[in-house]
ZADOLUM-659115 format. One record per residue: x negated, y, z of N, C-alpha, C in turn. Coordinates in steps of 0.2 Angstrom, whole numbers, plus 5000, padded with zeros to 4 digits. Each point is the difference from the previous one (the first is absolute). Layout:
<node n_east="X" n_north="Y" n_up="Z" ca_east="X" ca_north="Y" ca_up="Z" c_east="X" c_north="Y" c_up="Z"/>
...
END
This chain:
<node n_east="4996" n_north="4994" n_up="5000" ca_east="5004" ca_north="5006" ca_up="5000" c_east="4996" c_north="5006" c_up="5000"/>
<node n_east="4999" n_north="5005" n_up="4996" ca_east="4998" ca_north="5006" ca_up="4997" c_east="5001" c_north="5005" c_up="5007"/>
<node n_east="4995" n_north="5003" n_up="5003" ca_east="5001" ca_north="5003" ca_up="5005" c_east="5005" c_north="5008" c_up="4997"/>
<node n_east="5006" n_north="5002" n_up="5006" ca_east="5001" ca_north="5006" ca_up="4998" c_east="4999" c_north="5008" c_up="5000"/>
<node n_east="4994" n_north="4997" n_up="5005" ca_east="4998" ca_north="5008" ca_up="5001" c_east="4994" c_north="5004" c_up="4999"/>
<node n_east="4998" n_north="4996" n_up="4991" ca_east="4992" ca_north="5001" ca_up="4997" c_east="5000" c_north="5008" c_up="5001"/>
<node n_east="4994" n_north="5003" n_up="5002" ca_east="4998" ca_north="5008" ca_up="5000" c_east="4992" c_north="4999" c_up="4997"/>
<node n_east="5000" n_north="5005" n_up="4996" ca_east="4993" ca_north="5000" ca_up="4997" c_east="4997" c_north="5008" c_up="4999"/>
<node n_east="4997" n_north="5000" n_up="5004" ca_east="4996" ca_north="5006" ca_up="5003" c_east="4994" c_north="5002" c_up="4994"/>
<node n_east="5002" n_north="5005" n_up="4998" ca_east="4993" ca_north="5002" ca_up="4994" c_east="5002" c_north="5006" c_up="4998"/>
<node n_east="4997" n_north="5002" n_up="4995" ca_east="5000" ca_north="5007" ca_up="4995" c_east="5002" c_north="4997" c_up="4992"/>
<node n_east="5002" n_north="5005" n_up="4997" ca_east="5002" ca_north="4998" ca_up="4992" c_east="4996" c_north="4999" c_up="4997"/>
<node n_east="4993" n_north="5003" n_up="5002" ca_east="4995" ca_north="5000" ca_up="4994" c_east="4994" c_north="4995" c_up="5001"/>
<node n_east="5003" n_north="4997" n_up="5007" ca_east="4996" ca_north="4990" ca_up="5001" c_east="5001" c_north="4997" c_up="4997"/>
<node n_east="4996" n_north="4997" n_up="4993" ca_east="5000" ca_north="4992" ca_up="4998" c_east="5002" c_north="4997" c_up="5005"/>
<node n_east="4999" n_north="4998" n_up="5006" ca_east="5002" ca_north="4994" ca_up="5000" c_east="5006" c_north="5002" c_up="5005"/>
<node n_east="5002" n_north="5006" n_up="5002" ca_east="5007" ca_north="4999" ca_up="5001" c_east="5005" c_north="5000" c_up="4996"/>
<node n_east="4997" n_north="5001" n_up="4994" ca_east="5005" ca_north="4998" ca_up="4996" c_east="5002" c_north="4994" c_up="4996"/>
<node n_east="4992" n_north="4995" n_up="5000" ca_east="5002" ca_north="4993" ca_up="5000" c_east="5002" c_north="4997" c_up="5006"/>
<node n_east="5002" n_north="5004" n_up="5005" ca_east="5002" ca_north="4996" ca_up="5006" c_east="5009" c_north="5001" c_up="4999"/>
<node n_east="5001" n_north="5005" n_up="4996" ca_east="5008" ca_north="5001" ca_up="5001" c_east="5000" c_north="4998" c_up="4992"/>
<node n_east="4999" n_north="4999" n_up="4997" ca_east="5001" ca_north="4992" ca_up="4994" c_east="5000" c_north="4996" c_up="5000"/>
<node n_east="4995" n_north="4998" n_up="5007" ca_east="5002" ca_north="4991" ca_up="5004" c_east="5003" c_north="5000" c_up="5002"/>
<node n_east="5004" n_north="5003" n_up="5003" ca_east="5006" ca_north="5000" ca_up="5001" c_east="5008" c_north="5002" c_up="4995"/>
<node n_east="4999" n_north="5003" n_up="4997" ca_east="5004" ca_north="5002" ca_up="4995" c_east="5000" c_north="4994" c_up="4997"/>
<node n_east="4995" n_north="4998" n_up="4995" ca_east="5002" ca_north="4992" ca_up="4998" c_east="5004" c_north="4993" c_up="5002"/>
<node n_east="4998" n_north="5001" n_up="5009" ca_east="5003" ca_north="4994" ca_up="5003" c_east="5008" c_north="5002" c_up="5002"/>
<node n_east="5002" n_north="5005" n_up="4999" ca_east="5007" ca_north="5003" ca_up="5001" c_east="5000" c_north="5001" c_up="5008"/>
<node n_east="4995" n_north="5005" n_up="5001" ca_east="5000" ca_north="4998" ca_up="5010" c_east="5000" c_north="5008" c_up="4999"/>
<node n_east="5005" n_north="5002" n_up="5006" ca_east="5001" ca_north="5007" ca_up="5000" c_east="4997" c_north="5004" c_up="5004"/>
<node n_east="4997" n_north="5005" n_up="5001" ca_east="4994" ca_north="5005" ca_up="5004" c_east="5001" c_north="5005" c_up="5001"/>
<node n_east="4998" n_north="5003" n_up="5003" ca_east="5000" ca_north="5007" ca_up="5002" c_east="4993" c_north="5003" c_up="5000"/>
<node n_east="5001" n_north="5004" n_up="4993" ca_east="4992" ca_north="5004" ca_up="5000" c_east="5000" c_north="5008" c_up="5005"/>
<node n_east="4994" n_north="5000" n_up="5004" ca_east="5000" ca_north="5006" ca_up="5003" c_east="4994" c_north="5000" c_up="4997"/>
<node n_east="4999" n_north="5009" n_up="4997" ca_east="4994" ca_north="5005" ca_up="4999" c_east="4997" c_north="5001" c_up="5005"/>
<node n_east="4993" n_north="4998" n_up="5000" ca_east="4996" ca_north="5005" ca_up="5006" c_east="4999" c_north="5003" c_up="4999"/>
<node n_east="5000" n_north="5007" n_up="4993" ca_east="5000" ca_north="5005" ca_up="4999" c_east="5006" c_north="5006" c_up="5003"/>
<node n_east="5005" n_north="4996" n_up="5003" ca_east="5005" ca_north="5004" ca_up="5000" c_east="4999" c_north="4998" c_up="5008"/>
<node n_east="5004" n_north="4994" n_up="5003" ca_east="5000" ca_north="4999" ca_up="5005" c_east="4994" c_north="4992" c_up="5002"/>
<node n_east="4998" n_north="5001" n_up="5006" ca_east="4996" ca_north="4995" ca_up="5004" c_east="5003" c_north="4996" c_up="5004"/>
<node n_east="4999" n_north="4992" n_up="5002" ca_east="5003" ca_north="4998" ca_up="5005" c_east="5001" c_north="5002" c_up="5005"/>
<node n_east="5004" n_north="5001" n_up="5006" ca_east="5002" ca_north="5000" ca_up="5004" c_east="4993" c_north="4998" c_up="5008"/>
<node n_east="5000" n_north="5003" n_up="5006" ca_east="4994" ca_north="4997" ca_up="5004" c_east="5002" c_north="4992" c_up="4999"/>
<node n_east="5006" n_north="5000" n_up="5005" ca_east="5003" ca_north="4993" ca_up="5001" c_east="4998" c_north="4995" c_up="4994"/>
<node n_east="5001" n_north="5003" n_up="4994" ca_east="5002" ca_north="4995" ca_up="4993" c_east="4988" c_north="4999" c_up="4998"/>
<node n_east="4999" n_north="5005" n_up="5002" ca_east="4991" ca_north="5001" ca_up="5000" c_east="4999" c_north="4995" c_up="5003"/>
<node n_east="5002" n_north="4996" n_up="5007" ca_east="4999" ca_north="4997" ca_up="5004" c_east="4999" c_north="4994" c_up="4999"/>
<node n_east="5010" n_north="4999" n_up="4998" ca_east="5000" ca_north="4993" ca_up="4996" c_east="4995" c_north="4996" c_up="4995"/>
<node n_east="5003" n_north="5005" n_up="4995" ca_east="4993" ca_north="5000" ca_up="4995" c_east="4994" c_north="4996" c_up="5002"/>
<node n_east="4997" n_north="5004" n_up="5005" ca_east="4992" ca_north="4999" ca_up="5002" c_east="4999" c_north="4994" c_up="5003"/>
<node n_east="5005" n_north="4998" n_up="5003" ca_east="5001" ca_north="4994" ca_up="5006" c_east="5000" c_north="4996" c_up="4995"/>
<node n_east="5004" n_north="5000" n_up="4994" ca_east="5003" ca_north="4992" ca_up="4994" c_east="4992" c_north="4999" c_up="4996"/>
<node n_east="4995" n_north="5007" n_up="5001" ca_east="4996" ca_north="4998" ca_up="4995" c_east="4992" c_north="5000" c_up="5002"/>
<node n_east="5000" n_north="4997" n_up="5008" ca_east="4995" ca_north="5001" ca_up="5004" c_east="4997" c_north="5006" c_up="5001"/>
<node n_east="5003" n_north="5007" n_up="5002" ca_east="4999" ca_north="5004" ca_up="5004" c_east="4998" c_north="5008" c_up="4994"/>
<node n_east="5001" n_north="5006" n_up="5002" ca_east="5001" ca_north="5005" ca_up="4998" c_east="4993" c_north="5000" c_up="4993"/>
<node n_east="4993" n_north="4997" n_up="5003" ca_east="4995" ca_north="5001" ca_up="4997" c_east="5002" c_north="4999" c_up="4990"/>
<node n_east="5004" n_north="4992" n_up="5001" ca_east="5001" ca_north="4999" ca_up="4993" c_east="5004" c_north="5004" c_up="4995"/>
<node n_east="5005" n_north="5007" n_up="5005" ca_east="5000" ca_north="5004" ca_up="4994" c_east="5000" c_north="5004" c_up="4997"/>
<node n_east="4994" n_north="5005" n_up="5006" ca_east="4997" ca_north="5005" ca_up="4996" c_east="4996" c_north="4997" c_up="4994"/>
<node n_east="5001" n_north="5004" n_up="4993" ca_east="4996" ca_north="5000" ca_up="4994" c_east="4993" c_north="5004" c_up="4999"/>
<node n_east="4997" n_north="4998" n_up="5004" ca_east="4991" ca_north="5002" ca_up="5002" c_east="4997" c_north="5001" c_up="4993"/>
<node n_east="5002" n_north="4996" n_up="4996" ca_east="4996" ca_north="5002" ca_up="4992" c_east="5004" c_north="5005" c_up="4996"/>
<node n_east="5008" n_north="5003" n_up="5001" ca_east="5001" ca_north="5004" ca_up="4997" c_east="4999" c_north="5007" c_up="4999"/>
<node n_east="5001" n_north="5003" n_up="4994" ca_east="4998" ca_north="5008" ca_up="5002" c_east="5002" c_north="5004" c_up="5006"/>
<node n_east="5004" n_north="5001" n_up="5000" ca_east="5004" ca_north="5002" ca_up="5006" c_east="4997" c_north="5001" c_up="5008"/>
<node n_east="4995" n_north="4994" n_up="5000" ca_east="4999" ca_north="4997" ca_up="5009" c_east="4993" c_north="5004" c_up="4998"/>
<node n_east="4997" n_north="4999" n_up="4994" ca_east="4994" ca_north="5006" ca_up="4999" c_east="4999" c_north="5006" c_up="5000"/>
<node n_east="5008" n_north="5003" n_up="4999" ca_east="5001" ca_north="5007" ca_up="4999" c_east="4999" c_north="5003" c_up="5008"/>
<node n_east="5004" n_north="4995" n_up="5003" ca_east="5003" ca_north="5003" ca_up="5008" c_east="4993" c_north="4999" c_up="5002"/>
<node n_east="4995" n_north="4997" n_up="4998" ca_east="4994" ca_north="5000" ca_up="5004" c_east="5000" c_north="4997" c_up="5006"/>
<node n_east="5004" n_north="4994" n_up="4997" ca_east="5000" ca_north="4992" ca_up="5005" c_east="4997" c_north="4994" c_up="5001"/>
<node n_east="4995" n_north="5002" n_up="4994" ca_east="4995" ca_north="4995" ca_up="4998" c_east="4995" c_north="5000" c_up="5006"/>
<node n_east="4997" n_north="5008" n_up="5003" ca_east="4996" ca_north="5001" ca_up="5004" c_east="5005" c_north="5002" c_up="5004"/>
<node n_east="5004" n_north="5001" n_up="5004" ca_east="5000" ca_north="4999" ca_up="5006" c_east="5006" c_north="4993" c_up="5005"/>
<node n_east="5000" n_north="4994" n_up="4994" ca_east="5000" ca_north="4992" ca_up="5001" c_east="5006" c_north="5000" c_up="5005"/>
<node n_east="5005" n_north="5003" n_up="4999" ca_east="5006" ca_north="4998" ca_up="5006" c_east="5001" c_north="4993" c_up="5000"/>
<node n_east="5001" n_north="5000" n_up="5006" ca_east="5003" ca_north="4992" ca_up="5004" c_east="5008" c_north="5002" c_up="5005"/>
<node n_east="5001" n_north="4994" n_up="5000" ca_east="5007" ca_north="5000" ca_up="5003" c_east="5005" c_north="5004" c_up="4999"/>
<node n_east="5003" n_north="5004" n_up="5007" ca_east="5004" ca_north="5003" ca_up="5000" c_east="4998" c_north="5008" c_up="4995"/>
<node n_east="4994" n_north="5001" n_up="4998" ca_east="4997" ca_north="5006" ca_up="4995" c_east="5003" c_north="4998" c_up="4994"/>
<node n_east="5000" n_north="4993" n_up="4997" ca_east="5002" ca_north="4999" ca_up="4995" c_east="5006" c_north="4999" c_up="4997"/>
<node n_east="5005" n_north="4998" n_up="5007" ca_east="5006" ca_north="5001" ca_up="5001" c_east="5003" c_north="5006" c_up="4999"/>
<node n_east="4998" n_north="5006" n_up="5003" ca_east="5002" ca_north="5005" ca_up="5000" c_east="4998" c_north="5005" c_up="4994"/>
<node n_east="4995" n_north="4998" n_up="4997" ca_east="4997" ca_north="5000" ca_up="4992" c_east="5007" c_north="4999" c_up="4994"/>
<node n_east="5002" n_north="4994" n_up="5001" ca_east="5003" ca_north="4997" ca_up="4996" c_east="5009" c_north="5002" c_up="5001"/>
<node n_east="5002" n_north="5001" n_up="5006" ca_east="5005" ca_north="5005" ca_up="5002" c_east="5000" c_north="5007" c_up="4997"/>
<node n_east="4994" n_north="5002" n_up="5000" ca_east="4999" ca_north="5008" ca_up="4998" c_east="4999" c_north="5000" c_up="4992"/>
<node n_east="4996" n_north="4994" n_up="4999" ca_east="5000" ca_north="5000" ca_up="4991" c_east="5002" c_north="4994" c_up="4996"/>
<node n_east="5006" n_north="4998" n_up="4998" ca_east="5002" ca_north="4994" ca_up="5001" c_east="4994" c_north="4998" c_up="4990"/>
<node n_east="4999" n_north="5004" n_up="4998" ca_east="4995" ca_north="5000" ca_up="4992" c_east="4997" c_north="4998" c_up="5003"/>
<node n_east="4996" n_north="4998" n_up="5007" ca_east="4994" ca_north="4996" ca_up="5001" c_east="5001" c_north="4992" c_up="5001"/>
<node n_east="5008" n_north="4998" n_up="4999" ca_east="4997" ca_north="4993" ca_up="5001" c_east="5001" c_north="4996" c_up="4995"/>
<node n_east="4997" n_north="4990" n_up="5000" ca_east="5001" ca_north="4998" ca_up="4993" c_east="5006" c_north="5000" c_up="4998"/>
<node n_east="5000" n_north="4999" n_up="4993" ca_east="5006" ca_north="5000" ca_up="4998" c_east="4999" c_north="4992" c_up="4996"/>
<node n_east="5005" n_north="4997" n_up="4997" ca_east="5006" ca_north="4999" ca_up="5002" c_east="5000" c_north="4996" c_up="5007"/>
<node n_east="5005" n_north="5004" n_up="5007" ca_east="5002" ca_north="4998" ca_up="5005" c_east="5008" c_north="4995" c_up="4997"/>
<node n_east="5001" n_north="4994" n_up="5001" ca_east="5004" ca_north="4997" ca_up="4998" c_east="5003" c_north="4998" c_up="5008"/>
<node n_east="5006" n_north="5003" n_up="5005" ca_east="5004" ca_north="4996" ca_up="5002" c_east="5004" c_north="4997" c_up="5002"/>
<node n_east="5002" n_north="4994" n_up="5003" ca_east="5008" ca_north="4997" ca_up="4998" c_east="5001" c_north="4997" c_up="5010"/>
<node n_east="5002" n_north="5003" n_up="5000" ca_east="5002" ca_north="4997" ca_up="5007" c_east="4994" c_north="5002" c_up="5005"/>
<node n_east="4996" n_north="4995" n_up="5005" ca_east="4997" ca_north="5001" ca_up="5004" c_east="4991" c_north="4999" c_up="4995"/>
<node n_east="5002" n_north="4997" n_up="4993" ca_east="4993" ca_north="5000" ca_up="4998" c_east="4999" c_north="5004" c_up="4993"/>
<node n_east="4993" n_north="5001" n_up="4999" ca_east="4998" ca_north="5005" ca_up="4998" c_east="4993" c_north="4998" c_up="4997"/>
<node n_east="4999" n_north="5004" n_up="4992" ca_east="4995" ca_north="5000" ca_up="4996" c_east="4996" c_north="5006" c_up="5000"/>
<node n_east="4995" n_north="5000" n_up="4999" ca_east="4996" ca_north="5007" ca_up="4997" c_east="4995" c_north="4997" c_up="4993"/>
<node n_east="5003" n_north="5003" n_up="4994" ca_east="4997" ca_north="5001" ca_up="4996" c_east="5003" c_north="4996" c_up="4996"/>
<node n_east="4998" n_north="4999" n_up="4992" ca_east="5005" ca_north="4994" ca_up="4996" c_east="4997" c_north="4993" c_up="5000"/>
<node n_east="5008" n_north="4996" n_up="5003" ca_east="4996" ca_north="4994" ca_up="5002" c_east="5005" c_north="4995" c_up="5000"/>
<node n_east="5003" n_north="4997" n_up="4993" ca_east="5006" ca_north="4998" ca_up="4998" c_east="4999" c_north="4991" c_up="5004"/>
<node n_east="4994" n_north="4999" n_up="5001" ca_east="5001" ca_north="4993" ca_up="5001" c_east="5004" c_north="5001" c_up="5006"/>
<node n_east="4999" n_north="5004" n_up="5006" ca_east="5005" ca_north="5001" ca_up="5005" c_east="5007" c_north="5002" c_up="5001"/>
<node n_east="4999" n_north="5003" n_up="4996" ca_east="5008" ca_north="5002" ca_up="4999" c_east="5005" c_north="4995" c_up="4997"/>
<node n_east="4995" n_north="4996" n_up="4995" ca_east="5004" ca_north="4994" ca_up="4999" c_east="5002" c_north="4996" c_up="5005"/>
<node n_east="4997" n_north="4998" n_up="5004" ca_east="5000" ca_north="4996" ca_up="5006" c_east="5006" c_north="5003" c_up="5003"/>
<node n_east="5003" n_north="5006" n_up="5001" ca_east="5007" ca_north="5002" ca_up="5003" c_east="5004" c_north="4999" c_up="4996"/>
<node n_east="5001" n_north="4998" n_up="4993" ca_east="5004" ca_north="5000" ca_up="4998" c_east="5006" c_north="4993" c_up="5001"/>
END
Protein backbone atom coordinates (compact mmCIF):
# COMPACT_ATOMS: atom_id res chain seq x y z
CA UNK A 1 0.00 0.00 0.00
CA UNK A 2 1.38 3.50 -1.33
CA UNK A 3 1.93 5.70 1.52
CA UNK A 4 -0.34 8.75 1.75
CA UNK A 5 1.40 11.46 2.92
CA UNK A 6 4.61 11.52 0.50
CA UNK A 7 6.17 15.44 1.08
CA UNK A 8 9.26 16.19 -1.02
CA UNK A 9 11.19 18.93 0.22
CA UNK A 10 13.39 20.74 -2.57
CA UNK A 11 13.54 23.71 -5.08
CA UNK A 12 12.43 23.77 -8.78
CA UNK A 13 15.61 24.16 -10.12
CA UNK A 14 17.00 20.65 -8.36
CA UNK A 15 17.55 17.88 -10.85
CA UNK A 16 16.97 15.69 -8.57
CA UNK A 17 14.00 17.02 -7.05
CA UNK A 18 12.63 16.74 -9.83
CA UNK A 19 13.39 13.21 -10.66
CA UNK A 20 12.21 12.61 -7.12
CA UNK A 21 8.53 13.90 -7.99
CA UNK A 22 8.54 11.78 -11.45
CA UNK A 23 9.20 8.78 -9.23
CA UNK A 24 6.51 9.49 -7.91
CA UNK A 25 4.35 10.90 -10.56
CA UNK A 26 4.96 7.66 -12.54
CA UNK A 27 4.02 5.18 -9.86
CA UNK A 28 0.58 7.15 -9.43
CA UNK A 29 1.50 8.02 -5.62
CA UNK A 30 0.49 11.47 -4.63
CA UNK A 31 2.85 14.18 -2.88
CA UNK A 32 2.96 17.17 -1.57
CA UNK A 33 5.88 19.45 -3.00
CA UNK A 34 7.10 22.17 -0.56
CA UNK A 35 9.64 25.02 -1.97
CA UNK A 36 12.42 25.81 0.11
CA UNK A 37 12.65 28.79 -1.62
CA UNK A 38 9.33 30.00 -0.38
CA UNK A 39 8.87 28.12 2.90
CA UNK A 40 11.23 25.73 5.23
CA UNK A 41 10.29 23.01 7.41
CA UNK A 42 8.89 23.68 10.49
CA UNK A 43 11.44 23.30 13.91
CA UNK A 44 9.24 20.29 14.99
CA UNK A 45 9.06 18.86 11.11
CA UNK A 46 13.49 19.71 11.29
CA UNK A 47 13.40 17.36 14.08
CA UNK A 48 11.60 14.51 12.64
CA UNK A 49 13.34 14.88 9.54
CA UNK A 50 16.74 14.62 11.37
CA UNK A 51 15.78 11.82 13.72
CA UNK A 52 14.43 9.42 10.48
CA UNK A 53 17.89 10.17 8.84
CA UNK A 54 20.31 9.77 11.64
CA UNK A 55 20.61 13.18 12.94
CA UNK A 56 20.65 17.03 11.78
CA UNK A 57 24.35 16.63 10.43
CA UNK A 58 22.99 14.52 7.21
CA UNK A 59 21.11 17.52 6.10
CA UNK A 60 23.07 20.42 5.75
CA UNK A 61 24.34 20.66 1.94
CA UNK A 62 28.18 21.42 2.99
CA UNK A 63 29.18 21.17 -0.74
CA UNK A 64 26.60 23.54 -1.93
CA UNK A 65 26.97 27.22 -3.07
CA UNK A 66 24.94 28.57 -0.55
CA UNK A 67 26.85 27.06 2.74
CA UNK A 68 29.95 28.79 1.03
CA UNK A 69 28.36 31.97 0.69
CA UNK A 70 27.29 32.27 4.38
CA UNK A 71 30.85 31.41 5.17
CA UNK A 72 30.02 27.97 6.87
CA UNK A 73 32.67 26.17 5.37
CA UNK A 74 34.91 28.05 8.01
CA UNK A 75 33.16 28.35 10.77
CA UNK A 76 31.91 24.28 10.74
CA UNK A 77 28.66 24.47 12.89
CA UNK A 78 27.68 21.50 14.75
CA UNK A 79 24.45 20.61 16.39
CA UNK A 80 21.95 22.75 17.63
CA UNK A 81 24.24 25.83 15.20
CA UNK A 82 23.25 23.81 12.36
CA UNK A 83 19.73 23.42 13.35
CA UNK A 84 19.19 26.84 13.77
CA UNK A 85 21.24 27.41 10.35
CA UNK A 86 18.82 25.41 8.60
CA UNK A 87 15.58 27.00 10.37
CA UNK A 88 16.94 30.50 9.35
CA UNK A 89 17.99 29.10 5.81
CA UNK A 90 15.93 26.38 4.86
CA UNK A 91 18.37 26.80 0.87
CA UNK A 92 21.03 25.22 2.97
CA UNK A 93 19.84 21.90 3.25
CA UNK A 94 20.04 18.51 0.74
CA UNK A 95 17.50 18.43 -1.46
CA UNK A 96 15.51 16.07 -2.37
CA UNK A 97 14.17 15.55 1.43
CA UNK A 98 11.53 12.89 0.67
CA UNK A 99 9.09 12.22 3.69
CA UNK A 100 6.29 9.79 4.24
CA UNK A 101 5.20 9.29 7.52
CA UNK A 102 7.80 8.89 10.42
CA UNK A 103 10.55 8.03 7.56
CA UNK A 104 12.60 9.93 5.54
CA UNK A 105 15.12 10.32 2.66
CA UNK A 106 17.83 12.95 1.87
CA UNK A 107 18.78 13.23 -1.54
CA UNK A 108 17.61 10.98 -4.79
CA UNK A 109 17.40 7.58 -3.76
CA UNK A 110 14.59 5.53 -5.56
CA UNK A 111 15.86 2.27 -4.37
CA UNK A 112 14.28 3.34 -1.04
CA UNK A 113 11.47 4.76 -1.88
CA UNK A 114 10.53 1.82 -3.62
CA UNK A 115 10.71 -0.21 -0.57
CA UNK A 116 7.63 2.08 0.81
CA UNK A 117 5.73 1.39 -1.89
Amino acid sequence: MPPDNVQIFGTRKCPDTRKAERFFKERRVSFQMIDLACKGPSAGELRKIANAVAGVENLIDRQGKRYLERGLKYAAPTGPRIEQALLDDPLLLRTPIVRAGDRATVGFVPEVWATWL
